[in-house]
Backbone as a printed PyTorch tensor [residue, N CA C, xyz], in Angstrom:
tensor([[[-32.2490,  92.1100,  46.8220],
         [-32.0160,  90.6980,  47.0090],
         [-31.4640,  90.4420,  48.4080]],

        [[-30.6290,  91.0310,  48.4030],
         [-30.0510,  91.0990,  50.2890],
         [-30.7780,  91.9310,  51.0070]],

        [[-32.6800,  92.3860,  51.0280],
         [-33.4530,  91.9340,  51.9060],
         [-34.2000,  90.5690,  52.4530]],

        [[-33.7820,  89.3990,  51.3590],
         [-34.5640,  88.6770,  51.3650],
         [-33.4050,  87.2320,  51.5920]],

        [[-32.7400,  87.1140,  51.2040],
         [-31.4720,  86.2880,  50.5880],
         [-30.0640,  86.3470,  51.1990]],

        [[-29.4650,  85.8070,  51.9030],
         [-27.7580,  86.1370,  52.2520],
         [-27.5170,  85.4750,  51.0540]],

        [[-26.1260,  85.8150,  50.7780],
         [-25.2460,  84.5270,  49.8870],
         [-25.5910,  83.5290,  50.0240]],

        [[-25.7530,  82.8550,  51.0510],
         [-25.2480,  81.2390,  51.1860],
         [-26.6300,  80.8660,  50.9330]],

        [[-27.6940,  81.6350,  51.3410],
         [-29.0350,  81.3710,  50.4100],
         [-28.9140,  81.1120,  48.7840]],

        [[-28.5600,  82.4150,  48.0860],
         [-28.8180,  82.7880,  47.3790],
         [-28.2450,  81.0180,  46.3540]],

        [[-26.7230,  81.3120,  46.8880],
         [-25.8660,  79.9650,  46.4820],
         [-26.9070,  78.4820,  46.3510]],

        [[-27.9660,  78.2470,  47.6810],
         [-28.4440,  77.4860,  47.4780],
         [-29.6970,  76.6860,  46.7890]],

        [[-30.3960,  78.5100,  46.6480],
         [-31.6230,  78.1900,  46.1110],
         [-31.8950,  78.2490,  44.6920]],

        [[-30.5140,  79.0410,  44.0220],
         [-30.9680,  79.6240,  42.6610],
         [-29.0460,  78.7920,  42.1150]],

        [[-29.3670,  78.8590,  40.6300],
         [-28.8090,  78.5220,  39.6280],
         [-28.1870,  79.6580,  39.1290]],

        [[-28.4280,  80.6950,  39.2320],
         [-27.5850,  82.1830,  38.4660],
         [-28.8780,  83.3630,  39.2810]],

        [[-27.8670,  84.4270,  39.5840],
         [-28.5210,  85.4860,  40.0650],
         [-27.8520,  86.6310,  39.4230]],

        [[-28.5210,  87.4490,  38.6890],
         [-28.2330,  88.8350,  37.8170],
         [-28.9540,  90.0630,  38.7510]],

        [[-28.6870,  90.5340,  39.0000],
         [-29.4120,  91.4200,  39.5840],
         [-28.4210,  92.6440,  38.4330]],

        [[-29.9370,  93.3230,  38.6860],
         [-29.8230,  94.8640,  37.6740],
         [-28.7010,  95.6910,  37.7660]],

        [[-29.1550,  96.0490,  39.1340],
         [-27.9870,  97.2430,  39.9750],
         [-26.7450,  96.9710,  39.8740]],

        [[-26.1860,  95.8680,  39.4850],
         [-25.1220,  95.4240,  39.6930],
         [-24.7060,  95.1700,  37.9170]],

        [[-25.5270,  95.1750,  37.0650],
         [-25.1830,  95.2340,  35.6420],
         [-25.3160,  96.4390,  34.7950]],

        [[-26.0530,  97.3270,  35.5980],
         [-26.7270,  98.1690,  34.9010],
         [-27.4660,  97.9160,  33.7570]],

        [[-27.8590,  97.1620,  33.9160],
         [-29.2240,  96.8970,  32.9040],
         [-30.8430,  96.1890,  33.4730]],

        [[-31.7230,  96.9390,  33.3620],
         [-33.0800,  96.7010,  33.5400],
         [-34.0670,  96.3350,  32.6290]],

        [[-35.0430,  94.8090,  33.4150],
         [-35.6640,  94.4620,  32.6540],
         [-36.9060,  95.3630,  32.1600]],

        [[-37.1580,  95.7150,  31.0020],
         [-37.2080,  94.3460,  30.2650],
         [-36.2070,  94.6680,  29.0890]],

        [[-34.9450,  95.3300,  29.1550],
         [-33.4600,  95.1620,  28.0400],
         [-33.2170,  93.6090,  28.0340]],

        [[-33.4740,  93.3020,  26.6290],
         [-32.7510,  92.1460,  26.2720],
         [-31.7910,  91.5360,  26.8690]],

        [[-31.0940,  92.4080,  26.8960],
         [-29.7960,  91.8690,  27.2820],
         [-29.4500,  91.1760,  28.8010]],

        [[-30.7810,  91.6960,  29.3470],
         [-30.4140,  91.3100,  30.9740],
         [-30.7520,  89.6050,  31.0180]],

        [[-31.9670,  89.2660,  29.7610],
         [-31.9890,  87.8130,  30.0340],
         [-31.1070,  87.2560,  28.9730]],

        [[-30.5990,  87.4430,  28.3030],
         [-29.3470,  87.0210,  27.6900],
         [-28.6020,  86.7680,  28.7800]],

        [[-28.6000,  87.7580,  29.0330],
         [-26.9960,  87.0640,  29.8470],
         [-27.5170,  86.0090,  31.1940]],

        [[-28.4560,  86.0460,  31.7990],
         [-29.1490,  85.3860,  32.7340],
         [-28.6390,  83.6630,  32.1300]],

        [[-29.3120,  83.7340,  31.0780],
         [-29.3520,  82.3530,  30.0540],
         [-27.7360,  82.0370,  29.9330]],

        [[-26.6910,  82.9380,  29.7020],
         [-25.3750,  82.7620,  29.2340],
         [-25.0820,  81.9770,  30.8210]],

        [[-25.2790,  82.6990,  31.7910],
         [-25.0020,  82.2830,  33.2060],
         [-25.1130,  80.6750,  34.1060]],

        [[-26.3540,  80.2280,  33.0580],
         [-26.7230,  79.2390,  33.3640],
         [-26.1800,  78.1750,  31.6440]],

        [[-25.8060,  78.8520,  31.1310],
         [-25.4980,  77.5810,  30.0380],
         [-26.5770,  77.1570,  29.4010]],

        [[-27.5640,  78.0040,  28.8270],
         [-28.6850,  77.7700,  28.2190],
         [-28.8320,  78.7580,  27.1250]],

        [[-29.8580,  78.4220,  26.3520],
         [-30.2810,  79.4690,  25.2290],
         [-31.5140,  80.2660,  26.0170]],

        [[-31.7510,  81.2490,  25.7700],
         [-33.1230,  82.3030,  26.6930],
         [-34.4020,  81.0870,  25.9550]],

        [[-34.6850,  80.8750,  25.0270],
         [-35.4760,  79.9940,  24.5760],
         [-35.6800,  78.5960,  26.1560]],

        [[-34.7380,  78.3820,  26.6380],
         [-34.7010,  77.0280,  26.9780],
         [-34.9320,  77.6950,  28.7790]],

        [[-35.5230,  78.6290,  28.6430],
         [-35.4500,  79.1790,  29.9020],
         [-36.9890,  80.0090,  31.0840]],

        [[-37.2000,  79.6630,  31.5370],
         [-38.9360,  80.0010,  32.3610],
         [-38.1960,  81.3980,  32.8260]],

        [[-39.2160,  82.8160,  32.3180],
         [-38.7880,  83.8150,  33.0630],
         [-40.1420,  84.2090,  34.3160]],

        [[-40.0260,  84.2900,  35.1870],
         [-41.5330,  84.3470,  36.3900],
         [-41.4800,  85.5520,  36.9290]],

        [[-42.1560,  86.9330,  36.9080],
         [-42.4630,  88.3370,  37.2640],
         [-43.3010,  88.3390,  37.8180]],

        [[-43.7190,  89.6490,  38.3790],
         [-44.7040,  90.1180,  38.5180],
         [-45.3050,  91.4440,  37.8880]],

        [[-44.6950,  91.6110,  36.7720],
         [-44.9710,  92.3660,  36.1590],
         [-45.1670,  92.1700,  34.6450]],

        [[-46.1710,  92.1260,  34.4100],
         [-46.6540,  91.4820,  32.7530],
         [-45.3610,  92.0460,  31.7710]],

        [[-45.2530,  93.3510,  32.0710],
         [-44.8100,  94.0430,  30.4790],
         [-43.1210,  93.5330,  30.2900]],

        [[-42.5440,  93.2720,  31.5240],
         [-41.0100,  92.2830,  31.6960],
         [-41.3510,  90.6260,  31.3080]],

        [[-42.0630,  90.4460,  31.2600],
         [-42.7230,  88.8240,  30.6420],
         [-42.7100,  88.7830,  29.6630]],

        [[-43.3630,  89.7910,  28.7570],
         [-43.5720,  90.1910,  27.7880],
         [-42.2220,  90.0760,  26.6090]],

        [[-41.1000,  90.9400,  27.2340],
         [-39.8980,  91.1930,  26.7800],
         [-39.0440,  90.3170,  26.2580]],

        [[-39.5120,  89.3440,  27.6820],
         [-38.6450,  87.9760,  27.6320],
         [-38.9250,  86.9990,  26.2080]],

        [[-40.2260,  87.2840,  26.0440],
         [-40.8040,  86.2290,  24.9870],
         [-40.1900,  86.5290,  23.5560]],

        [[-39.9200,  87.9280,  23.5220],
         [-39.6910,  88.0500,  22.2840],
         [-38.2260,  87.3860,  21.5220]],

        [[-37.5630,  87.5160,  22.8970],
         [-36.2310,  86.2050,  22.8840],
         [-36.4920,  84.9460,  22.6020]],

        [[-37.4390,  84.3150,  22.5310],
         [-38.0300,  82.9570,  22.2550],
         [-37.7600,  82.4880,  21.1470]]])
């Protein structure tokens, strides 16, 4: 993310940022969009997950 993003980006463009490395947990564990959703004050249901990788898309749905 801090190839792409400083803070004061990050602060401005996004609503909650989880990054893995920093939770130790990788998608597609449940738990990483749980808590994504907890972050933002939402249910994972009420929430667009966007990859590039089908089988982490996948994961997300089953939270639905």
């Amino acid at each position: 993310m801090d190839d792409f993003f400083s803070a004061t980006e990050r602060a401005q463009f996004f609503d909650a940022v989880v990054l893995s490395g920093e939770e130790n947990l990788t998608k597609p564990h449940p738990h990483i969009f749980e808590l994504v959703a907890a972050r933002l004050g939402l249910r994972p249901d009420e929430c667009v997950m966007i990859d590039d990788i089908e089988r982490t898309v996948q994961a997300q749905m089953l939270l639905a």
